[in-house]
C-alpha positions as CSV (number, residue, x, y, z in Angstrom):
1,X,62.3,49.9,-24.6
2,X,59.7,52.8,-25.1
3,X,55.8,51.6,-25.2
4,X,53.4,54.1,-26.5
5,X,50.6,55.3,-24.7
6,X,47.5,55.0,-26.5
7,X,45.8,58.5,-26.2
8,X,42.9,58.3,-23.8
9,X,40.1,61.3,-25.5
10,X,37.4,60.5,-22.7
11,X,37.2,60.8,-19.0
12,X,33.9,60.7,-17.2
13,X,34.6,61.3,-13.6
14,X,32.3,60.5,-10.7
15,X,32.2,63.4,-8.6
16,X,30.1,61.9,-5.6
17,X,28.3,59.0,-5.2
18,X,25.6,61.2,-3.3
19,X,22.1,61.0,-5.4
20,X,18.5,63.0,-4.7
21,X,17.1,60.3,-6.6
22,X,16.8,56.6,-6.1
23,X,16.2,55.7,-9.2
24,X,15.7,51.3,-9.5
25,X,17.6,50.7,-12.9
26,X,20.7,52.8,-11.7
27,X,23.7,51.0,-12.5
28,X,25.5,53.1,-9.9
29,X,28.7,53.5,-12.5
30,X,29.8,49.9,-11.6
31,X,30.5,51.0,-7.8
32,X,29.2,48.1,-5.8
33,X,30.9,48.6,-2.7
34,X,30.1,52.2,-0.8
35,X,32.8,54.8,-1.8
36,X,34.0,57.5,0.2
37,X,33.7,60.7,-1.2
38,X,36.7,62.5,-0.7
39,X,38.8,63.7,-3.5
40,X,38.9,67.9,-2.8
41,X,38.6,69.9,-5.9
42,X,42.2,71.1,-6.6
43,X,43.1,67.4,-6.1
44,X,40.3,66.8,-8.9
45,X,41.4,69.5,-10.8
46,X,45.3,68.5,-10.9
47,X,44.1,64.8,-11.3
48,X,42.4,66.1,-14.3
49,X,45.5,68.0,-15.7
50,X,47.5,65.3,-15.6
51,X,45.6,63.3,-17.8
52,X,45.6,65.9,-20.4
53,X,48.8,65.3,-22.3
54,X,47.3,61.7,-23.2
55,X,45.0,63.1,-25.3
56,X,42.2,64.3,-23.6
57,X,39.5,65.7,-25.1
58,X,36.2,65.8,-23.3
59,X,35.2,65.4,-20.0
60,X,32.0,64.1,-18.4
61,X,31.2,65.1,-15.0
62,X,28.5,62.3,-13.4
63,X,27.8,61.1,-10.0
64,X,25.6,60.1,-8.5
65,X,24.2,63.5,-8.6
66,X,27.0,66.1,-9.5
67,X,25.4,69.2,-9.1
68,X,25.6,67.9,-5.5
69,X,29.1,68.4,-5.4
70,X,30.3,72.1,-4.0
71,X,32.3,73.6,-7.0
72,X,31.6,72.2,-9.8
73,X,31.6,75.1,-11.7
74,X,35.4,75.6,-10.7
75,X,36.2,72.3,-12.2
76,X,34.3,73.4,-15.5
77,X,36.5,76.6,-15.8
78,X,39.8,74.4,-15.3
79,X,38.9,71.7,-17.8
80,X,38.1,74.6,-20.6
81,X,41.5,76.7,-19.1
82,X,43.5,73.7,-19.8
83,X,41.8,73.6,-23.4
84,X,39.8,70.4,-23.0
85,X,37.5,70.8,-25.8
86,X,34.3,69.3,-24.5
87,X,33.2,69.8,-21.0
88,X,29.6,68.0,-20.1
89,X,27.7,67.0,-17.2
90,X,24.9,64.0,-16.6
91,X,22.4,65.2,-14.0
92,X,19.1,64.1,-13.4
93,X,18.3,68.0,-13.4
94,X,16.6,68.7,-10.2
95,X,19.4,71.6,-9.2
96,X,19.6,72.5,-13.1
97,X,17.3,75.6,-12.6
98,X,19.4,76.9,-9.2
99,X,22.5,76.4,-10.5
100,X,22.3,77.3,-14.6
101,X,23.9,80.3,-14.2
102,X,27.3,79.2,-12.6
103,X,27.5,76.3,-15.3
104,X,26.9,78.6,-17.9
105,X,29.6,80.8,-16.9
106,X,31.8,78.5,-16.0
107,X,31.9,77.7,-19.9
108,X,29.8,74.3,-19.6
109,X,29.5,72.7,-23.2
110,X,26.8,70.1,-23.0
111,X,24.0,69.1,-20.4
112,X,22.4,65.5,-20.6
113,X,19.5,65.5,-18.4
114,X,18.1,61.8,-17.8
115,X,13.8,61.7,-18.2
116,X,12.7,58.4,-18.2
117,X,8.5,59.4,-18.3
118,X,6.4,62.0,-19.1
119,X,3.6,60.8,-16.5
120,X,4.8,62.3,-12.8
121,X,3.5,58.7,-11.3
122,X,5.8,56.6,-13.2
123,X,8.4,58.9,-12.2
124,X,8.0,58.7,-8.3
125,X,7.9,54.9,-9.2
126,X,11.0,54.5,-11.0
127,X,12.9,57.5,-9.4
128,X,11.3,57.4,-6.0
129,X,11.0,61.0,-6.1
130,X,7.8,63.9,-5.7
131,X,6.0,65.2,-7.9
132,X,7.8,68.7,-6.5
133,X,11.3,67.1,-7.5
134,X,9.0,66.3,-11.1
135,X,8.5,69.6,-11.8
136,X,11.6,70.7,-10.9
137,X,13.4,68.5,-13.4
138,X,10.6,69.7,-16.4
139,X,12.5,73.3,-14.9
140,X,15.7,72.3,-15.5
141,X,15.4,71.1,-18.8
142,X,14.2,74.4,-19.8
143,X,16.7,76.0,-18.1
144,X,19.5,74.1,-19.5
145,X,17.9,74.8,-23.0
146,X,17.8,78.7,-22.7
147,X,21.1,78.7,-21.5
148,X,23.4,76.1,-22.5
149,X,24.6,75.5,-26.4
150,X,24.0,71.6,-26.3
151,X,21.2,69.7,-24.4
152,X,19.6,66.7,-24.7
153,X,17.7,63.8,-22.7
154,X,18.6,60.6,-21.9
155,X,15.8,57.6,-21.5
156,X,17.1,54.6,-20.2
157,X,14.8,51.9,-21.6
158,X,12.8,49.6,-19.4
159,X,9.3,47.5,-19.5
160,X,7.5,50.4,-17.6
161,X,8.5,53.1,-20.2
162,X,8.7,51.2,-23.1
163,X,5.2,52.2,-24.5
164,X,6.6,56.1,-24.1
165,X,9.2,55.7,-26.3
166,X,7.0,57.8,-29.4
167,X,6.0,60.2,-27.2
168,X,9.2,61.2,-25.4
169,X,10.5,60.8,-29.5
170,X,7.7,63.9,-30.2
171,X,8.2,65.8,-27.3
172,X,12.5,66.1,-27.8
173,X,11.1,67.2,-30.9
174,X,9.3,70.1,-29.6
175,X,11.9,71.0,-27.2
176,X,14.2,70.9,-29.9
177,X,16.6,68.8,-28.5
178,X,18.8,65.2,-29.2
179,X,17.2,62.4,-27.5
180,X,19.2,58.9,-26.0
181,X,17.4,55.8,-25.5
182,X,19.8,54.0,-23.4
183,X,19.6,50.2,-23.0
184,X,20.0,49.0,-19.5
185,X,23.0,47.7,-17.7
186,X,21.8,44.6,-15.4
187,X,24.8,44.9,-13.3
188,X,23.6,42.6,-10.7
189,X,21.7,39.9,-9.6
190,X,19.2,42.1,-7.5
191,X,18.7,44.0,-10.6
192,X,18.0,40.4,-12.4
193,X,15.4,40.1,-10.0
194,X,13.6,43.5,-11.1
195,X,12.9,42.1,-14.1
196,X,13.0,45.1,-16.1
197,X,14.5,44.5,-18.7
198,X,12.8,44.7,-22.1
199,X,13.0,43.6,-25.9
200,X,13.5,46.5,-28.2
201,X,13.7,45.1,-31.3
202,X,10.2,46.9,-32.1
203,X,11.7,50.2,-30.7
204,X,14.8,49.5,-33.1
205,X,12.4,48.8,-36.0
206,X,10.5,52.1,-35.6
207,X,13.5,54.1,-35.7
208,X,15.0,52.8,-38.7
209,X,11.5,52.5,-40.2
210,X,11.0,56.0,-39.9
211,X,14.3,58.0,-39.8
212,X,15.8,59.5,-42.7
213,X,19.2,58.3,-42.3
214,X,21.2,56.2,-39.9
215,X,24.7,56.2,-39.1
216,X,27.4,55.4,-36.6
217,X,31.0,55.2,-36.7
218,X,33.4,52.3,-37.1
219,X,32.3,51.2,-33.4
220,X,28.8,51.0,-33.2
221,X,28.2,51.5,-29.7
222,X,26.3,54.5,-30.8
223,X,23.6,54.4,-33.3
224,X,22.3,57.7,-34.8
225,X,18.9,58.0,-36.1
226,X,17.9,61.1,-37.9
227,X,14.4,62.0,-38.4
228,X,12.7,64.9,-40.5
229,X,14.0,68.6,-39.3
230,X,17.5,67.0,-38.3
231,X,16.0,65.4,-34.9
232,X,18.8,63.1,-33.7
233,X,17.6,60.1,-31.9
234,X,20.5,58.3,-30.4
235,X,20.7,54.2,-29.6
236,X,23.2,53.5,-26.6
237,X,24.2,50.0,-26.8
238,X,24.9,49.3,-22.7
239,X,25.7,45.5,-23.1
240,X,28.3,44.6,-22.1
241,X,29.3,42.1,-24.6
242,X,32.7,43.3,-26.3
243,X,35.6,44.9,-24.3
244,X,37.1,45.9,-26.9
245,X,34.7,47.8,-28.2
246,X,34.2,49.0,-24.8
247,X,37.8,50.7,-25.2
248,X,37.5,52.4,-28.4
249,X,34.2,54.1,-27.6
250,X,33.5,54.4,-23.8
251,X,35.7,56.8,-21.7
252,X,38.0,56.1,-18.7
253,X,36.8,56.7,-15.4
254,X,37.7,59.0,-12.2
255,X,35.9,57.3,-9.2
256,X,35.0,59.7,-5.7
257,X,37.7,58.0,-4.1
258,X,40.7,59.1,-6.7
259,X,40.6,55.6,-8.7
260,X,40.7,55.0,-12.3
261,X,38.3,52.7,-13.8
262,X,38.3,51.2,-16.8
263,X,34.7,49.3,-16.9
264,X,31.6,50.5,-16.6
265,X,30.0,47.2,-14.8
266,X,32.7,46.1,-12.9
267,X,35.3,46.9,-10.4
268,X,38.2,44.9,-11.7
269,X,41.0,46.9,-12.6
270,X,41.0,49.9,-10.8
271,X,44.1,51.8,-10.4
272,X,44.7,53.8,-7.3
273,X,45.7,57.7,-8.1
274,X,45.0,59.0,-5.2
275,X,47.3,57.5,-2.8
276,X,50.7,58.1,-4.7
277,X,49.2,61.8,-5.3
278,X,49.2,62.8,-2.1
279,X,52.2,61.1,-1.0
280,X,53.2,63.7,-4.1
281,X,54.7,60.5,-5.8
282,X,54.0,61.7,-9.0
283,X,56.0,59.3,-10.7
284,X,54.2,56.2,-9.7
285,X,51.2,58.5,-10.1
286,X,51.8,58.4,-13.9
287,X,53.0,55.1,-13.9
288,X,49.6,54.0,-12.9
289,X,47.8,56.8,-15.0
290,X,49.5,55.0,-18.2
291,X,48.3,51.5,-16.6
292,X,45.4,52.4,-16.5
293,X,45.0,53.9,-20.4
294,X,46.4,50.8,-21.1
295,X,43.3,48.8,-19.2
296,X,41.1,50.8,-20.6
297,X,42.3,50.7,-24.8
298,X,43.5,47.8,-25.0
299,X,40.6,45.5,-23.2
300,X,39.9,44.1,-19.8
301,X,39.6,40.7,-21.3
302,X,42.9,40.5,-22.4
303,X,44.5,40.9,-18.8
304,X,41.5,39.1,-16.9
305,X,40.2,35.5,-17.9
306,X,36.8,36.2,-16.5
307,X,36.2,38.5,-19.1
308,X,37.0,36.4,-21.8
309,X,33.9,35.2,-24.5
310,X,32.4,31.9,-23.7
């Protein structure tokens, strides 16, 4: 009997797990263990083809860092050759202003850049970087703007930048760009233990106090907020309370060591690509591509109890 595949849109694929940052909220894309990093590009770049005739519409391209990762831009020009419509990264922007030029000819569609402050202290708190690698990210972001069609900055939200919030609200606005405000992920008990977390119902309040409109689609995961001037202020609901509203509005992902993943939080249910690849087993290799669609769309807490509501 024939089972249909449910199309898979999104793929966000974790290029390396190498970071210039050390930022202490990082949820680290649900790696816990240390990954190797050793998927070559063409391997990435047939990995990626292949998941094309399920549907794929837009890729993400994360790390880590991934403008770490030699070649990026080569992976850019494949997606958009093999008509993937949406082609993004997620960077924390320190390499943004070296590199802009290759990603903009490459034919890169969107740039998130992640800015948790506005004050260069805070920043070598949270981030654990210099005020240099400060500057260099306010350098990006302008860089990414003069050069690339869609930009815009993610916050995640915490008890050290909470008060910010307005501000970093005002100065998107200047720059003209979409803003994200990103709950955070607690993925572990050492993160527990930061004790970072924050309420933002007064945050939530605020925005639809003083947007004009508010909308979302059927899967509220996202939350957009428009202000005066079309400003687009963005809630990201991380919490991971619902996997199957997980499935319909998070994408699958490619991990540095050639798995698919379909949660953002945990490791459970990885499928191995890699190995079957290069054994050049491509049947099994699709085999486990659809098993892993089918992870991803239909819920992790329908194949594993621990999931499962209490």
């Amino acid at each position: 009997m024939k089972v249909d595949i449910p199309p898979i849109d999104k793929l966000r694929v974790l290029l390396t797990s190498k970071c210039n940052l050390d930022c202490i909220y990082c949820h680290k894309e649900g790696q816990y263990q240390k990954r190797a990093n050793n998927l070559e590009i063409n391997e990435l770049i047939k990995i990626i083809s292949l998941l094309v005739p399920y549907g794929l519409n837009e890729v993400k391209l994360s790390g880590g860092e991934p403008l770490l990762y030699d070649g990026i831009e080569k992976i850019i020009k494949s997606c958009k050759e093999r008509g993937i419509k949406k082609v993004s990264i997620s960077t924390n922007g320190i390499l943004l202003k070296n590199k802009i030029n290759l990603l903009k000819e490459s034919g890169l569609d969107e740039i998130s850049i992640s800015l948790d402050t506005l004050k260069p202290e805070l920043f070598k708190q949270l981030c654990k970087g210099t005020d240099k690698q400060y500057l260099l990210v306010k350098d990006g972001i302008m860089s990414a703007i003069n050069n690339i069609p869609l930009v815009n900055l993610n916050m995640t939200l915490i008890k050290d930048n909470i008060d910010e919030v307005k501000d970093m609200i005002k100065f998107s606005k200047k720059l003209g760009v979409d803003l994200r405000l990103i709950s955070l992920i607690e993925f572990s008990s050492d993160m527990k233990k930061l004790n970072l977390n924050v309420d933002i119902k007064d945050i939530l309040d605020y925005l639809n106090k003083n947007s004009i409109t508010k909308s979302s689609d059927i899967y509220p995961v996202y939350m957009d907020y428009i202000f005066k001037d079309n400003q687009k202020v963005t809630f990201v609901d991380s919490s991971c309370s619902d996997c199957d509203l997980c499935a319909k509005s998070y994408a699958l992902r490619l991990t540095s060591d050639g798995k698919l993943k379909p949660c953002l939080v945990s490791e459970i249910g990885e499928i191995d690509i890699l190995t079957a690849f290069r054994k050049n087993d491509l049947v099994t290799v699709k085999q486990n591509i659809e098993k892993a669609i089918f992870l991803k769309k239909l819920g992790l807490i329908n194949y594993f109890p621990i999931f499962a509501k209490k």
